[in-house]
NUTI-991197 format. One record per residue (C-alpha): residue in three letters; z, y, x. Coordinates in steps of 0.25 Angstrom, whole numbers. Layout:
<nodes>
+------+-------+-------+-------+
: type :    pz :    py :    px :
+------+-------+-------+-------+
:  ALA :     Z :     Y :     X :
...
+------+-------+-------+-------+
</nodes>
This chain:
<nodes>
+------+-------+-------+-------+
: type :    pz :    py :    px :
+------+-------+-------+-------+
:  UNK :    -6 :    89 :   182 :
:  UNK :    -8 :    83 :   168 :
:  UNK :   -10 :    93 :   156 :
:  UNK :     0 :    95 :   145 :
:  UNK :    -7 :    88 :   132 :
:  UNK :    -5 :    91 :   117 :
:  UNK :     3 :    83 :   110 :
:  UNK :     7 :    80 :    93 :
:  UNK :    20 :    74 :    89 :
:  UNK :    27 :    71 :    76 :
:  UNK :    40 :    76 :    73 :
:  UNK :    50 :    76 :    60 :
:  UNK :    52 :    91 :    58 :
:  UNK :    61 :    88 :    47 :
:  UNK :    64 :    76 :    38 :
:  UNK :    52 :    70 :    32 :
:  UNK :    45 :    80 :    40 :
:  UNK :    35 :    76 :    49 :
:  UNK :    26 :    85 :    58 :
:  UNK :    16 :    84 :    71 :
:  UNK :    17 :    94 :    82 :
:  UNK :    12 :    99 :    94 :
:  UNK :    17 :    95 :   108 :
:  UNK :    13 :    93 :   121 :
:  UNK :    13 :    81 :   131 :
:  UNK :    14 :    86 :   144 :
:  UNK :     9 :    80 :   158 :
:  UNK :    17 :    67 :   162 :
:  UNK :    25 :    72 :   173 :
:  UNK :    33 :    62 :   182 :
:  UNK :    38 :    49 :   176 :
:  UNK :    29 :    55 :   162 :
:  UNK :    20 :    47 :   154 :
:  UNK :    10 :    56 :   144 :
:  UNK :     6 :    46 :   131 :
:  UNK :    -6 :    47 :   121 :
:  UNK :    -1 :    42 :   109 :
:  UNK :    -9 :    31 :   101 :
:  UNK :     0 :    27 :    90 :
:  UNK :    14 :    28 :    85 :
:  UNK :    22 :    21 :    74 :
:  UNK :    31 :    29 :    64 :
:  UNK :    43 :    21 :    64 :
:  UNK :    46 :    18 :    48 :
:  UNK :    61 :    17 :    50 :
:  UNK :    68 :    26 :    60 :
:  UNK :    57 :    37 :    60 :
:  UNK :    57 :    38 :    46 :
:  UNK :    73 :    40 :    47 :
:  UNK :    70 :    51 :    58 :
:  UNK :    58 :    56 :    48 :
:  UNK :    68 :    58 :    35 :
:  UNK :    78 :    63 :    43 :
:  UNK :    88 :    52 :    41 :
:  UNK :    95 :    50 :    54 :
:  UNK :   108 :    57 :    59 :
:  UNK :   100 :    71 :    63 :
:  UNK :   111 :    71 :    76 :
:  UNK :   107 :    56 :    81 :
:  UNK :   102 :    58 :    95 :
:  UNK :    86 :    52 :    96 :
:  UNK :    85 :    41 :   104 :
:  UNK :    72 :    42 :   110 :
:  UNK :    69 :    53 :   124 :
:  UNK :    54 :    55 :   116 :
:  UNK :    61 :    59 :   102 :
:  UNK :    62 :    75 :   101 :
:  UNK :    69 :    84 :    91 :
:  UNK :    83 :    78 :    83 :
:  UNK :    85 :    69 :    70 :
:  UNK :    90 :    83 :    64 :
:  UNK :    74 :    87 :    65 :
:  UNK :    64 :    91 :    69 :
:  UNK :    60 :    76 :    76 :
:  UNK :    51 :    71 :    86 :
:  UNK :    52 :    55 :    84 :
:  UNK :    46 :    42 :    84 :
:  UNK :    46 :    33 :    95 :
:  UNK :    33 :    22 :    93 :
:  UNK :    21 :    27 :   100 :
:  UNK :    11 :    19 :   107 :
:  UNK :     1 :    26 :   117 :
:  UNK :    -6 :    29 :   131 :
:  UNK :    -3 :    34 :   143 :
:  UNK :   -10 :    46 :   146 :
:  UNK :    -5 :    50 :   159 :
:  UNK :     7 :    49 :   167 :
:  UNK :    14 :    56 :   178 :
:  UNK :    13 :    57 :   193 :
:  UNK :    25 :    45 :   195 :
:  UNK :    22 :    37 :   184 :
:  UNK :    15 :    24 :   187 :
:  UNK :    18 :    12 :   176 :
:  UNK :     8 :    19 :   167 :
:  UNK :    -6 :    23 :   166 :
:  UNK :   -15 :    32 :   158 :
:  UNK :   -19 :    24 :   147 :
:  UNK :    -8 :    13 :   147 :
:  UNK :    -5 :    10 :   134 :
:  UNK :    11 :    13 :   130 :
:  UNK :    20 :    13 :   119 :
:  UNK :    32 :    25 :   118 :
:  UNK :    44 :    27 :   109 :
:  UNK :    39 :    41 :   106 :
:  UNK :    37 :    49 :    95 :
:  UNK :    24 :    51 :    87 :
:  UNK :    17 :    59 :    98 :
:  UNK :     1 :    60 :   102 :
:  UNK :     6 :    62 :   118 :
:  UNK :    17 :    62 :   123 :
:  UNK :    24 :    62 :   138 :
:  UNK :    36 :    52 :   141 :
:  UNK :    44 :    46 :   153 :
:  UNK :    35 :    34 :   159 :
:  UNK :    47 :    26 :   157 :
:  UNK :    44 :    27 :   141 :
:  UNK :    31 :    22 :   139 :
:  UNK :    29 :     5 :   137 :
:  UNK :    15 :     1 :   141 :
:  UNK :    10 :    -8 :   131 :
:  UNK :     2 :   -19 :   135 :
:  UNK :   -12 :   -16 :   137 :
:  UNK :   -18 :   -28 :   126 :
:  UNK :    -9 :   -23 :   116 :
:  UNK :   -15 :   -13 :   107 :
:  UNK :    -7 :     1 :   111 :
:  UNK :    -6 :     7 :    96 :
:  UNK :     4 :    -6 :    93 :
:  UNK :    12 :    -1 :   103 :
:  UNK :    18 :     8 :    93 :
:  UNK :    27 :    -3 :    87 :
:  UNK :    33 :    -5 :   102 :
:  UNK :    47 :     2 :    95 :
:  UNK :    49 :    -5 :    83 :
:  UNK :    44 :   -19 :    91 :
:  UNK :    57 :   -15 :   101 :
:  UNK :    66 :   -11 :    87 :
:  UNK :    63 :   -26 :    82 :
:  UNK :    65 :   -32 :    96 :
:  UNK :    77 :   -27 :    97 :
:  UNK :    81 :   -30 :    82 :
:  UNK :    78 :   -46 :    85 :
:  UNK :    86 :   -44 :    98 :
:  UNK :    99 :   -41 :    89 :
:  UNK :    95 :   -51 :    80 :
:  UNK :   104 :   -65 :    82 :
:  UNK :    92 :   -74 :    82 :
:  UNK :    90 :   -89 :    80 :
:  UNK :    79 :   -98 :    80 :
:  UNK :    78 :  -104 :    66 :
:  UNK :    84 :   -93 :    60 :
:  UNK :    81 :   -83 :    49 :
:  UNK :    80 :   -67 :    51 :
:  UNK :    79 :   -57 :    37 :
:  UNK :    73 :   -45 :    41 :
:  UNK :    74 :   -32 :    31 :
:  UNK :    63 :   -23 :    33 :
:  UNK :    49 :   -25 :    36 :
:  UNK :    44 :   -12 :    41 :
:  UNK :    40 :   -12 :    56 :
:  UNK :    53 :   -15 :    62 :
:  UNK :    55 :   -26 :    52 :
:  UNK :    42 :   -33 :    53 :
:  UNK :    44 :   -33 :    69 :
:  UNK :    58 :   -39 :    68 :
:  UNK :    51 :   -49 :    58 :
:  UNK :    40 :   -54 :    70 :
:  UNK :    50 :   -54 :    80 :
:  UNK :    58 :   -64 :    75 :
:  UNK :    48 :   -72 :    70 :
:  UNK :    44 :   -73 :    85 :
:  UNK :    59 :   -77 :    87 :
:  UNK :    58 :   -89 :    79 :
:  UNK :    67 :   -82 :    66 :
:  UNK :    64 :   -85 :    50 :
:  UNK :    61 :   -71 :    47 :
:  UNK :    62 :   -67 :    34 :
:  UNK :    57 :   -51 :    30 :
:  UNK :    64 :   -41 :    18 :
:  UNK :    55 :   -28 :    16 :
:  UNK :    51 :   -22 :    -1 :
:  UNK :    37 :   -20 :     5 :
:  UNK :    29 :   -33 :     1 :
:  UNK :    17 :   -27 :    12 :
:  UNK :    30 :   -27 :    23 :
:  UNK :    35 :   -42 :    19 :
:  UNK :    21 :   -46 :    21 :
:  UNK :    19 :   -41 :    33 :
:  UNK :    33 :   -47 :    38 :
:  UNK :    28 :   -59 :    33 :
:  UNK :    15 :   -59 :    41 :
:  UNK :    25 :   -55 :    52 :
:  UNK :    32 :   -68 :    52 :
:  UNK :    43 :   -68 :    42 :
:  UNK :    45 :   -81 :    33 :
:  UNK :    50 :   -73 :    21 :
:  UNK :    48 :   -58 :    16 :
:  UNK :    57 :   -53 :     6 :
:  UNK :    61 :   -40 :    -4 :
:  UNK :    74 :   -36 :    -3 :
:  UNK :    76 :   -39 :   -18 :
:  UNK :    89 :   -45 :   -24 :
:  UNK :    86 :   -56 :   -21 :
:  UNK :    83 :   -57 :    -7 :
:  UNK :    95 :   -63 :     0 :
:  UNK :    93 :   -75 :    -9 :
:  UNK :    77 :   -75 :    -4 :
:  UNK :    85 :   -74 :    11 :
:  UNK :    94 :   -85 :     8 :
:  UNK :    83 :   -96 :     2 :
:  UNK :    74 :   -93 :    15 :
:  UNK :    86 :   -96 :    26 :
:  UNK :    93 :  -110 :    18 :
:  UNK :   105 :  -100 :    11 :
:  UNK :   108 :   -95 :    24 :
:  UNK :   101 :   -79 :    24 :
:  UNK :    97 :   -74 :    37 :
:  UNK :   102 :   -77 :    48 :
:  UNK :    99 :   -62 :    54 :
:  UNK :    93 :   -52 :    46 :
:  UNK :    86 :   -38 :    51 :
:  UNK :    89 :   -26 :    43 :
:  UNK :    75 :   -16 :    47 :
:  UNK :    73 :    -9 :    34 :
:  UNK :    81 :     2 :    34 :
:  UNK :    88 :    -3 :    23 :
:  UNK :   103 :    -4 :    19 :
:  UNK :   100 :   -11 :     8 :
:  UNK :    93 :   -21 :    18 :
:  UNK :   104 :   -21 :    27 :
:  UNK :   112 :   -24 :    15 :
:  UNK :   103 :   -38 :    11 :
:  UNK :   101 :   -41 :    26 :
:  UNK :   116 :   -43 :    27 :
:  UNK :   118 :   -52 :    14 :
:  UNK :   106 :   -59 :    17 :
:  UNK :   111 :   -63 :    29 :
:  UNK :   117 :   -78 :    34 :
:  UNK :   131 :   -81 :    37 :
:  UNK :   135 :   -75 :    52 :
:  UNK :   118 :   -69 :    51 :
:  UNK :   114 :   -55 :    56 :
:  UNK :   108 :   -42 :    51 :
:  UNK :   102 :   -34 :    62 :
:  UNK :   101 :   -20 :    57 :
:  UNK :    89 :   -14 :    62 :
:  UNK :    89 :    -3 :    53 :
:  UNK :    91 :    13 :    57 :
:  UNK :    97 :    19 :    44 :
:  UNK :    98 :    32 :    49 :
:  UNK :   106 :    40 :    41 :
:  UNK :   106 :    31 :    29 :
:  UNK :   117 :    25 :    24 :
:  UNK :   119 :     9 :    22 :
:  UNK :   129 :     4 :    12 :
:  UNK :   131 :   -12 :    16 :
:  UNK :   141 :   -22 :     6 :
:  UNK :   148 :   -29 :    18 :
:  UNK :   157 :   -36 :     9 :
:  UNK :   148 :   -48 :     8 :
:  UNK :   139 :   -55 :    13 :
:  UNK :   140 :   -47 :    25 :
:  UNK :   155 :   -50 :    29 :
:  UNK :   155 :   -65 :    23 :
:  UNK :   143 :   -69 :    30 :
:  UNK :   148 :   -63 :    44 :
:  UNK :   134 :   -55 :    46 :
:  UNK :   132 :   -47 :    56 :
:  UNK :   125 :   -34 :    56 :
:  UNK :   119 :   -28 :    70 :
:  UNK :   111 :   -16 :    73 :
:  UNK :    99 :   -16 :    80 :
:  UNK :    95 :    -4 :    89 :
:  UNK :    82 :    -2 :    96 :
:  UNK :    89 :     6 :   106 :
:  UNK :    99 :    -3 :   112 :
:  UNK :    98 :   -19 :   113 :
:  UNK :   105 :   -31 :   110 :
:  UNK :   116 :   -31 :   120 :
:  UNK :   117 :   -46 :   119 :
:  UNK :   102 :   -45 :   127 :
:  UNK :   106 :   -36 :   138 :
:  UNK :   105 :   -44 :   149 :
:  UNK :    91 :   -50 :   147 :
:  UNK :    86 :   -37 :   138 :
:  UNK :    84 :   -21 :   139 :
:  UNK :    75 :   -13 :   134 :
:  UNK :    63 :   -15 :   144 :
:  UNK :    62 :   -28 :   141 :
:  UNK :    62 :   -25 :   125 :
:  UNK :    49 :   -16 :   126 :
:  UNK :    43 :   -25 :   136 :
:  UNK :    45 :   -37 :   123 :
:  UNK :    40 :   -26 :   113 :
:  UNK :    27 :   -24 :   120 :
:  UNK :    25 :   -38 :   122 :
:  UNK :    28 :   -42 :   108 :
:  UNK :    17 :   -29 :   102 :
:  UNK :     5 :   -38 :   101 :
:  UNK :    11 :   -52 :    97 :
:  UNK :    17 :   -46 :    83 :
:  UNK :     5 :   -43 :    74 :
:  UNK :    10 :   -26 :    74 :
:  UNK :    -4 :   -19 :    69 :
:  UNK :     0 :   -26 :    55 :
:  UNK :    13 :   -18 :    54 :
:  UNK :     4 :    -7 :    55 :
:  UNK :     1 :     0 :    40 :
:  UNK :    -3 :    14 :    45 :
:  UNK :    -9 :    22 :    55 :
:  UNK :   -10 :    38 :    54 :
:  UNK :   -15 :    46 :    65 :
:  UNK :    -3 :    54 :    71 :
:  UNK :    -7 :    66 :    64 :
:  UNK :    -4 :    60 :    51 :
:  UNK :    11 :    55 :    57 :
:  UNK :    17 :    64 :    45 :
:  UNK :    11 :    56 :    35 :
:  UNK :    16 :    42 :    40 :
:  UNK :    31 :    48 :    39 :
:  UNK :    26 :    51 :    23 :
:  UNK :    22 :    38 :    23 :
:  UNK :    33 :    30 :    27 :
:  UNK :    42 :    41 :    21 :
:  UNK :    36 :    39 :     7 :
:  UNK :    30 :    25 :     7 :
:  UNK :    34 :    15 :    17 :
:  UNK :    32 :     4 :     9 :
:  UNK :    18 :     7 :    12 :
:  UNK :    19 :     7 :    28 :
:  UNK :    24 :    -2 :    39 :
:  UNK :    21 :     4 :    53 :
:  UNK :    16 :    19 :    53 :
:  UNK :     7 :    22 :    64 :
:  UNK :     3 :    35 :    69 :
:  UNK :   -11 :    35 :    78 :
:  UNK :   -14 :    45 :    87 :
:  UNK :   -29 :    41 :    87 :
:  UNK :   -30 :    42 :   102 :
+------+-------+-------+-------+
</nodes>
């Protein structure tokens, strides 16, 4: 039998209140995987909600690796790329050494069902397997997006979930124009594939409107956490266009004026969930298939570039400060566990 090994792990004690402690990652037993971790990526969006403790402290977590409550004390995270160590007796579709990716909390080893684990490519350089959760978050965003060739798409938010929505539609064939206050984020949107990077100033649905012919946007991507954003994706969009929420607010409140724009033009808002898929694509689509289009997209979209700092894992508090305190200087937060 294997031996029991020690283990670090990251958890919110309270909000704003980030700590590493001591656990242990046992033996696999049957239908176990055991994972070293190489890297994981602090998620500048929901983990900083779960970080500042503003979601519902009674909302069940949605993840079997999570640990603790959103009321605190918190084990989350859900981005870790790393390598098989050993596996149980019965477990045959990994090796040690394979090269995986986990939604799993920031951890240095760690033991889940073999069915969790996605083996990543063996040409692909493991440590971008971190961005496998957002890649499926954008995937999913473009799937319940109503999408046209020739047509325009407005995305709000260049962080790491925008900047991949950006890429993907440019592979669909979209105009894709970018919105973010952080001229270093609108360049690399720009160097991403977007035609146009604007600031959400007063006068950006007019910027929006001379770039689609009068028209504004034929779909627009709200991924900034904003709802104020949400606010000028919906009057900057066309007659009969779209706003995909992509957005998790948490417990913040949005106030939206729907007497204009919104209901004369007929737009149509739409929530977009990572955890359930666009109906419309059920009898092709499930989630399978999804990841299987994630890890085959990982090396054609340029990722290290979104990547503006790595700390090692026993620094993880301060990346939390970081993007706490000053995000405009951060895009993608790695955490290296220098194994």
């Amino acid at each position: 039998m294997g031996t029991s090994l020690p283990a670090r792990s990251l958890w919110f004690a309270a909000p704003r209140a980030a700590e590493l402690r001591t656990e242990e990652a046992p033996a696999p037993g049957p239908g176990e995987v055991r994972v070293r971790a190489l890297s994981s990526a602090v998620s500048a969006g929901t983990e900083m909600l779960v970080y500042r403790g503003e979601v519902p402290r009674d909302l069940p977590l949605d993840l079997p690796t999570l640990a603790g409550s959103y009321g605190f004390p918190i084990k989350y995270g859900y981005a870790l790329a790393g390598r098989v160590l050993d596996a149980g007796p019965d477990v045959e579709a990994f090796a040690p050494g394979d090269p995986v990716f986990v939604h799993h909390p920031h951890q240095d080893a760690l033991v889940v069902p073999a069915e969790m684990p996605v083996r990543l490519p063996d040409g692909l350089d493991p440590h971008l397997g971190v961005f496998a959760a957002n890649l499926e978050t954008a995937l999913n965003v473009v799937h319940d997006a109503p999408l046209r060739l020739g047509e325009t798409a407005l995305v709000f938010g260049q962080g790491v979930i925008g900047q991949l929505v950006v890429r993907l539609l440019t592979l669909s064939g979209l105009g894709v124009l970018a919105v973010d206050p952080i001229e270093k984020r609108r360049e690399l949107a720009l160097a991403g594939g977007a035609h146009e990077a604007f600031e959400p100033d007063g006068d950006l649905i007019e910027r929006v409107r001379e770039a689609t012919a009068g028209r504004g946007a034929d779909m627009a991507v709200e991924a900034s956490g904003s709802g104020a954003a949400l606010q000028m994706a919906i009057d900057s969009a066309a007659d009969e266009g779209t706003v995909v929420v992509a957005s998790w607010y948490g417990t913040k409140p949005v106030s939206l004026a729907l007497g204009g724009r919104f209901h004369r033009g007929r737009v149509r808002l739409r929530s977009s969930q990572v955890g359930r898929l666009n109906p419309e694509l059920s009898a092709r689509w499930d989630r399978a298939r999804r990841m299987e289009t994630v890890v085959g997209l990982l090396a054609r979209l340029r990722l290290e570039e979104l990547v503006s700092h790595r700390l090692q894992f026993g620094r993880a508090p301060e990346a939390y400060r970081l993007l706490d305190e000053r995000p405009e200087e951060a895009v993608q937060v790695v955490l290296d566990y220098g194994t």
